[in-house]
C-alpha positions in Angstrom: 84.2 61.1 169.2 82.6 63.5 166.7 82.5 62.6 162.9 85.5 64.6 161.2 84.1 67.0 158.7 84.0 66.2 154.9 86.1 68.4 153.1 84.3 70.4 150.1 85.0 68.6 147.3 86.9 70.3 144.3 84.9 72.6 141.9 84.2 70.5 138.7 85.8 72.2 135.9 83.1 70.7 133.6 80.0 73.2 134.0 82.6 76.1 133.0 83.9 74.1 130.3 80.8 74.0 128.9 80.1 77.3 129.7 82.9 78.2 127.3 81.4 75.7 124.5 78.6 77.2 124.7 79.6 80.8 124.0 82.2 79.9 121.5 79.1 78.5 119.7 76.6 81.3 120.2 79.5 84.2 119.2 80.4 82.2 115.5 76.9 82.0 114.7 76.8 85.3 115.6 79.5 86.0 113.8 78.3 84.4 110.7 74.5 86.2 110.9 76.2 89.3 110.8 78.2 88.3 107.7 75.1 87.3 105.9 73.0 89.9 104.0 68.8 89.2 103.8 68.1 88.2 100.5 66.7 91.5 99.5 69.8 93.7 100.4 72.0 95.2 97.8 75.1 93.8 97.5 77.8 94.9 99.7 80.5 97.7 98.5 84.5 96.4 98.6 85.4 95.2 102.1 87.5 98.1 102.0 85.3 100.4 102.1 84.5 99.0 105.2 87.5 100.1 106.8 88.2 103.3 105.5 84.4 104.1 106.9 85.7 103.0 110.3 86.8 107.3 110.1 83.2 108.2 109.6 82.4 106.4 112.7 85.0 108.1 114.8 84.2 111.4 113.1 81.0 111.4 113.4 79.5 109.2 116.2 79.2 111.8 118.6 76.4 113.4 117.0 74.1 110.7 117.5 73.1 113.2 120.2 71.5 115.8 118.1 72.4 118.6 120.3 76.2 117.7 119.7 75.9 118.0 116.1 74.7 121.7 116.0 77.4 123.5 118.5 79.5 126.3 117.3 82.5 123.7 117.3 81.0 121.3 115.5 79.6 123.5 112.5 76.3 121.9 111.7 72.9 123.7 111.1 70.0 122.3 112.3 67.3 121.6 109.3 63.1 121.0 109.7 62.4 120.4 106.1 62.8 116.3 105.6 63.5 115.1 102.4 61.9 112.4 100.5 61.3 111.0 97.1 58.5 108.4 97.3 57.8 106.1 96.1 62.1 105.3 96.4 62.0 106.6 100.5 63.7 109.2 102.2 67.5 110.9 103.3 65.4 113.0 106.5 66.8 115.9 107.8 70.0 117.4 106.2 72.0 119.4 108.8 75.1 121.0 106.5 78.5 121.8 107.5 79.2 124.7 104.9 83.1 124.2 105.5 83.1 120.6 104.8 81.0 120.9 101.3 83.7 120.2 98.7 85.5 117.5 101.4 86.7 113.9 100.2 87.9 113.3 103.6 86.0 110.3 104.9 86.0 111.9 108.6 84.7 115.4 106.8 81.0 114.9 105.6 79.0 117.9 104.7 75.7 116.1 106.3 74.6 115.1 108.9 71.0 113.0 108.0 68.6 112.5 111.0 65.4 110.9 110.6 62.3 111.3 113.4 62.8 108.5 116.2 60.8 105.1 116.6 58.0 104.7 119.2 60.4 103.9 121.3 63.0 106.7 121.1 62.2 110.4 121.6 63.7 113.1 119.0 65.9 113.1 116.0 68.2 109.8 114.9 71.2 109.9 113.1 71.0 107.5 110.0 73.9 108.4 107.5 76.5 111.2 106.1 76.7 112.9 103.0 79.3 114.5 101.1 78.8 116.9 98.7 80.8 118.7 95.9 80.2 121.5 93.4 80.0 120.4 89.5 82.3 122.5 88.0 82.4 120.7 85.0 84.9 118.1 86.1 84.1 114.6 86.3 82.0 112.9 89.2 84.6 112.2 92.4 85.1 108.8 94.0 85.3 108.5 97.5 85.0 104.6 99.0 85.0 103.0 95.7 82.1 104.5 95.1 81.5 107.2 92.3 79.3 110.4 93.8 75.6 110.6 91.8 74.5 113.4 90.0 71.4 115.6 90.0 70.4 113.8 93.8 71.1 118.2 94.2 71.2 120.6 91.0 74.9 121.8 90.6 76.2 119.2 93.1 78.0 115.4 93.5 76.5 113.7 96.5 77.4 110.2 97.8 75.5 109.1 100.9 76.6 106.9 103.5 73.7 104.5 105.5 76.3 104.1 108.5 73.8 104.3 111.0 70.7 103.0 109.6 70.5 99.9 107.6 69.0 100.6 104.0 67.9 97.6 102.1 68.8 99.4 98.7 72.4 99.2 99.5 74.9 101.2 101.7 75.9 104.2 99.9 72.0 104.6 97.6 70.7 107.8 98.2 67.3 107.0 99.1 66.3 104.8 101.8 62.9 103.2 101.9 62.8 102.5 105.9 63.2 106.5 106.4 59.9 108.3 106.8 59.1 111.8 106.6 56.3 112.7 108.6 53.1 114.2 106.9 52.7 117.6 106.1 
């Protein structure tokens, strides 16, 4: 008589259990890392802010391929002069939407700023949004909590967005230190 064959034994639901642990524990510290701002950072704007930004994103995401941003549909010119103020850092390469200048709609920026790419990636980066108004005399405008600074352009409100590129002097400072102009 042949041995009878020893049934598989039931998968342990321990290893996946502590699988899950695991995770649970690597996504809150996660979670909690990206709440926490390096001691250097400017302080956050109003969590609300936050969310009324979430339009930028959608608005303007697709144009972190360069080429998107300068179709006829999309209405932005391409620039080559970057700006920068050193020692306070740079804004890059302003690429204006003419119809938007004027726009408080958070999904309607007038720029598009791109700064060169890292060793690493080839071209043109986005790294924020601007929106500019004419000073006709009125009072600076608001838009995220946020009131638009003046004389960043002569006969203009601006108020910059660092959506896409982290800037240690706060989210919505014109200048950011970590953007580079390249040498003339």
């Amino acid at each position: 008589m042949f041995p009878r064959p020893l049934s598989p034994r039931p998968p342990s639901s321990r290893p996946l259990r502590g699988a899950v642990k695991t995770a649970a524990a690597v996504a809150t510290a996660a979670a909690f890392a990206l709440t926490a701002a390096p001691a250097h950072a400017a302080s956050d704007p109003d969590p609300s802010a936050r969310t009324t930004l979430s339009k930028t994103y959608q608005a303007t995401s697709k144009y972190g391929y360069e080429a998107f941003a300068v179709t006829p549909s999309a209405g932005y010119q391409r620039s080559d002069d970057c700006a920068d103020h050193l020692p306070e850092g740079g804004m890059g390469y302003h690429y204006v939407n003419q119809a938007n200048i004027g726009s408080l709609d958070p999904a309607k920026p007038a720029a598009l700023l791109y700064a060169d790419g890292s060793d690493f990636v080839e071209g043109r980066q986005l790294v924020a949004v601007e929106w500019v108004v004419k000073d006709s005399g009125q009072a600076a405008p608001t838009l995220f909590g946020q009131t638009f600074q003046k004389d960043q352009l002569p006969g203009y409100f601006t108020l910059h967005a660092w959506i896409y590129k982290p800037n240690p002097k706060g989210l919505f400072a014109p200048w950011n230190p970590e953007v580079v102009c390249p040498k003339a």
